[in-house]
N, C-alpha and C positions, 0 to 999 in steps of 0.2 A: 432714838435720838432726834431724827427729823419732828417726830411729835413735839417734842421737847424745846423744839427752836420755833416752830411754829405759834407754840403756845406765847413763847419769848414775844414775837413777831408781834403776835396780839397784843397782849399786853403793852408796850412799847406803843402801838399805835393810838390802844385805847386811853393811852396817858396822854400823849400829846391831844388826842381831842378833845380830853378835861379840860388841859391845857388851854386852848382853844377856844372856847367854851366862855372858863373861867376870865379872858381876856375881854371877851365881848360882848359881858354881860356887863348891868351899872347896878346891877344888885347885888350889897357885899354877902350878903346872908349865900347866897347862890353861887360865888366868888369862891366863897371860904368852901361848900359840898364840894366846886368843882375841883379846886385844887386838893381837898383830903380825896377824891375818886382817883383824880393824877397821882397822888401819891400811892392812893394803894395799887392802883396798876404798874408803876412803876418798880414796887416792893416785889410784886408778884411778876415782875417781867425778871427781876434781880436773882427771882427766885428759881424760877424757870431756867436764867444761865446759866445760875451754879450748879443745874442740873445736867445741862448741855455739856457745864466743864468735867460733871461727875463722867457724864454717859462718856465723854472725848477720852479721859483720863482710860477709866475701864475697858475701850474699846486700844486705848494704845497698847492697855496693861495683856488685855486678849492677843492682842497682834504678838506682841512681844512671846511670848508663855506659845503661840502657836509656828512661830518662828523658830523658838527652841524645841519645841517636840517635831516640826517636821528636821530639825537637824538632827534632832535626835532617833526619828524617823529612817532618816537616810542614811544616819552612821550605822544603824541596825541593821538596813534592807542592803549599807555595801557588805557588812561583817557577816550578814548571814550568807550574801552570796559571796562573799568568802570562805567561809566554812562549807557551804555545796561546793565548792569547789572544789576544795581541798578534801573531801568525802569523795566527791565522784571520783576524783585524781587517784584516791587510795581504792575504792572499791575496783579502777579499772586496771591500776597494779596489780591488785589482790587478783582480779578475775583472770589478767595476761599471765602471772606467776603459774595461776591453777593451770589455766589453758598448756601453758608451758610444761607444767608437772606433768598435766594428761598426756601431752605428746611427748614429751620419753618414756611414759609409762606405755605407749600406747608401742611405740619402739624398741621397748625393750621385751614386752610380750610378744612381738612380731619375731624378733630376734630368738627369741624362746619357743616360740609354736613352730619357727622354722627348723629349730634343732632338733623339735620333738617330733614334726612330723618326718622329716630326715634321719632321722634313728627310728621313729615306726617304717617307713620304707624300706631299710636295710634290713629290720626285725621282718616286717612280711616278706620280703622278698627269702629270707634265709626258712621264714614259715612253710614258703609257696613251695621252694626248691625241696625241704624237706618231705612235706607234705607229697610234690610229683615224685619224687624218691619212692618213699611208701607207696603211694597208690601202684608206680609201676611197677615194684616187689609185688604187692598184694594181685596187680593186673598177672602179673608173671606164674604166681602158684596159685591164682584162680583158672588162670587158662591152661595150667597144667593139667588140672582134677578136669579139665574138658576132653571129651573124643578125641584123640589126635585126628590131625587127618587120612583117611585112610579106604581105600575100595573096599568094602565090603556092604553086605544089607544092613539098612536102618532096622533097627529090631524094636515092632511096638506093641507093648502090653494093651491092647484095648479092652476095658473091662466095662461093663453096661451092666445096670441091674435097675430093673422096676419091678418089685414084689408086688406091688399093686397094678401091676398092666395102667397106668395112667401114664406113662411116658412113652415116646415113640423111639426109644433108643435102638431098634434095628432100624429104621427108615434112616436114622442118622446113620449107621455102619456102613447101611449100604450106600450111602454117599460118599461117603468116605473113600469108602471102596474105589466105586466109580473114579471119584476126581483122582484118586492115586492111580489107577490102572490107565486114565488119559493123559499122566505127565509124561515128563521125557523122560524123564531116570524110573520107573515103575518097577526097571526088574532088580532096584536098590533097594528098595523099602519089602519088608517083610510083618505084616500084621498078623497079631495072636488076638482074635478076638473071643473072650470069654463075657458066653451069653448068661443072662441071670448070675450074674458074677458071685460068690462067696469068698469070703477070703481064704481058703482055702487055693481057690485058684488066684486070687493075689499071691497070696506066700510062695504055693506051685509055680508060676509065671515069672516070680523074679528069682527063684531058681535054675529054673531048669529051660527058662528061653533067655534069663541073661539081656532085660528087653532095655535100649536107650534111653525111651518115652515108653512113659505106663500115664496112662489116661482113662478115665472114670468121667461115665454120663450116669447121673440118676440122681437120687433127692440125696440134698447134700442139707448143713448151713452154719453158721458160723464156726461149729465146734464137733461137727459130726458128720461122717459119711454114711450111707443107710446102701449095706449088700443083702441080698438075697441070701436066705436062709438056706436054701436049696430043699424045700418042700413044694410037692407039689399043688398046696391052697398056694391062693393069694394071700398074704398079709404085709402088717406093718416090715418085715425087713430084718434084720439085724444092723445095729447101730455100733456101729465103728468111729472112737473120739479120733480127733483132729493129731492127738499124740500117740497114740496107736498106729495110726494109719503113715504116719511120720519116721516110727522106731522102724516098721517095717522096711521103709526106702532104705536105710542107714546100717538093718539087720545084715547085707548081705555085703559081699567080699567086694565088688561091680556095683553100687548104686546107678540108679538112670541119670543122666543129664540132664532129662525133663520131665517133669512131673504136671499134666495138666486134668484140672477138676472142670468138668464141661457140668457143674451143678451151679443150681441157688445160693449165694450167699459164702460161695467160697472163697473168696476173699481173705478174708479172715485167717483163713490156715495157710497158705501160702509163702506167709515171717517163717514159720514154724517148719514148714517145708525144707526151707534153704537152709537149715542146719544141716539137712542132708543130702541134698542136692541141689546144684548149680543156679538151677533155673526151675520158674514155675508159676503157671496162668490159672488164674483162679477168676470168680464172676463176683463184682461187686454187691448186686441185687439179685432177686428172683426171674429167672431168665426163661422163657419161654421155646420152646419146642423147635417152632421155625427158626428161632436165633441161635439156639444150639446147633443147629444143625448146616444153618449158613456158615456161623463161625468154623465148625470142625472142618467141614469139605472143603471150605478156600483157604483153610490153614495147613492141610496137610498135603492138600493141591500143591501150594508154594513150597512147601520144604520139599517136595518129590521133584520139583523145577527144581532143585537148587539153593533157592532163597535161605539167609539168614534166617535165624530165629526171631528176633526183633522185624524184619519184612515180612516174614509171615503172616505173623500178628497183626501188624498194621495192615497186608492184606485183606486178612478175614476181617478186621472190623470196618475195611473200606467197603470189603463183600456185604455188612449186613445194612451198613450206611444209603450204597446202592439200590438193596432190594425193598428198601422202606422200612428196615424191621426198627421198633422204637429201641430196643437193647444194644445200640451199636457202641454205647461205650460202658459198656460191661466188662468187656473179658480187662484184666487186668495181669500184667507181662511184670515181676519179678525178677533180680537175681541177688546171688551172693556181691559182697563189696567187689572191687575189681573186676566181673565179668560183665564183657561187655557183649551184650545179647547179638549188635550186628556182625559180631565178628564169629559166632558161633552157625557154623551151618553143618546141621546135621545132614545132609546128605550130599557126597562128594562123588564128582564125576570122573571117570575112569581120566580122563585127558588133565584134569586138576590136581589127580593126586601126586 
């Protein structure tokens, strides 16, 4: 539009200089060009205006139409933030509803965990109470089937057998020996030691010495004890199963109290044991010579002191822990449900009983 008025401007001026011109000139011939030049400048100034009026008109008719869209504008930008509003106002209903629902839901499972663990409470505690019930029944007629206490000699089956001379089970006996002959109670304990053992003098020995503890040094292992055949070569042994050697504790009127396997790998028989007897130390792995024979001396050492059967035990393996031996936790201590090994002390002193 400025162009447009500019052009106007021109025009306009270059008429009047026709004009002008035309006036002050004395030639009509030149008069008459100057005045048709004025006139066409003036045509074209007229024309130029109504351009000006066009461009005016159009720029109002813009304003106008830009007027109405920004109102139109604006009634959109307040309706839509109306509606977010009204959106967030409900989303934050909807969200405080949920919140609200959670927290009584959250309240009434509180309310419910507390009933439930309040009636698990009352249920364990009636569990716990049954249960010590039981155990001290089961304590009661396991410590029955135990030695009363009583002055008399400990009676021990000790049975040794290496058919192949590769074991030092007499250097063990006579340790044995030894540390029982140096306890306090010595003239309590009474050992049957059967050399080159066969089961013959098993079966003999819990007959007819009636022994507490029957204990066994020689090649044992999972499922098998090995006795001497009672020939005078060396060989492999005769092989006695892990159920055999079990039937036997259980054959006789008097089972032992204690049943200990001073072999490799007796572990294992030991469950199997305690069907027939109380109690029973058996060796996890393959156990070496010096370890057997640490273990035996400071185990029978203690029970001729006095000491439970569980003290014992833990003696001898503090004994092999002490002397450097790697097998110190080998020997492995057994009992039936209910017996409780510390309470059991096979040898009782005259002033105790």
């Amino acid at each position: 539009m400025a162009d447009a008025r500019g052009k106007q401007a021109k025009k306009n001026a270059d008429a009047a200089s026709y004009r002008q011109k035309a006036a002050s000139t004395s030639s009509t011939s030149m008069v008459k060009q100057h005045l048709r030049s004025a006139e066409t400048a003036e045509k074209a100034a007229l024309a130029e205006g109504r351009k000006v009026a066009d461009e005016s008109k159009r720029s109002a008719d813009f304003s106008r139409q830009e007027a109405a869209l920004n109102k139109d504008l604006a009634t959109a930008l307040k309706s839509e933030a109306a509606k977010e509003k009204r959106d967030r106002d409900q989303r934050e209903a909807a969200e405080k509803r949920r919140r609200e629902a959670e927290q009584r839901e959250r309240q009434r499972q509180a309310r419910a965990d507390a009933l439930a663990h309040q009636r698990e409470i009352h249920a364990e505690r009636a569990r716990t109470q049954a249960l010590v019930t039981a155990a001290e029944d089961r304590l009661a007629a396991a410590m029955d089937r135990i030695r009363p206490p009583q002055v008399e000699r400990l009676r021990i089956l000790y049975l040794t057998a290496s058919s192949r001379g590769d074991l030092r089970v007499d250097e063990e006996m006579r340790r044995v020996k030894a540390a029982v002959q140096a306890a306090t109670h010595r003239d309590l304990i009474s050992i049957e030691h059967k050399p080159a053992a066969t089961t013959a003098d098993l079966l003999d020995g819990l007959t007819r010495f009636k022994p507490h503890v029957v204990h066994f040094s020689g090649h044992a292992g999972e499922d098998v004890l090995v006795f001497d055949t009672g020939s005078d070569a060396r060989g492999p042994g005769q092989r006695v199963t892990a159920e055999a050697f079990a039937r036997a504790m259980s054959a006789v009127d008097d089972p032992p109290t204690l049943v200990v396997l001073n072999a490799c790998k007796s572990e294992a028989q030991i469950r199997g044991l305690l069907d027939a007897v109380p109690l029973a130390i058996g060796m996890a792995d393959s156990v070496g010579d010096r370890d057997a024979m640490a273990f035996a001396a400071r185990f029978y050492s203690a029970v001729a002191e006095g000491q439970s059967v569980e003290s014992s035990w833990r003696l001898a393996r503090v004994q092999m822990e002490l002397d450097g031996l790697p097998d110190a936790d080998l020997p492995i201590l057994d009992t039936q449900p209910g017996v409780d090994p510390a309470l059991v002390h096979l040898v009782i002193a005259p002033e105790a009983a």
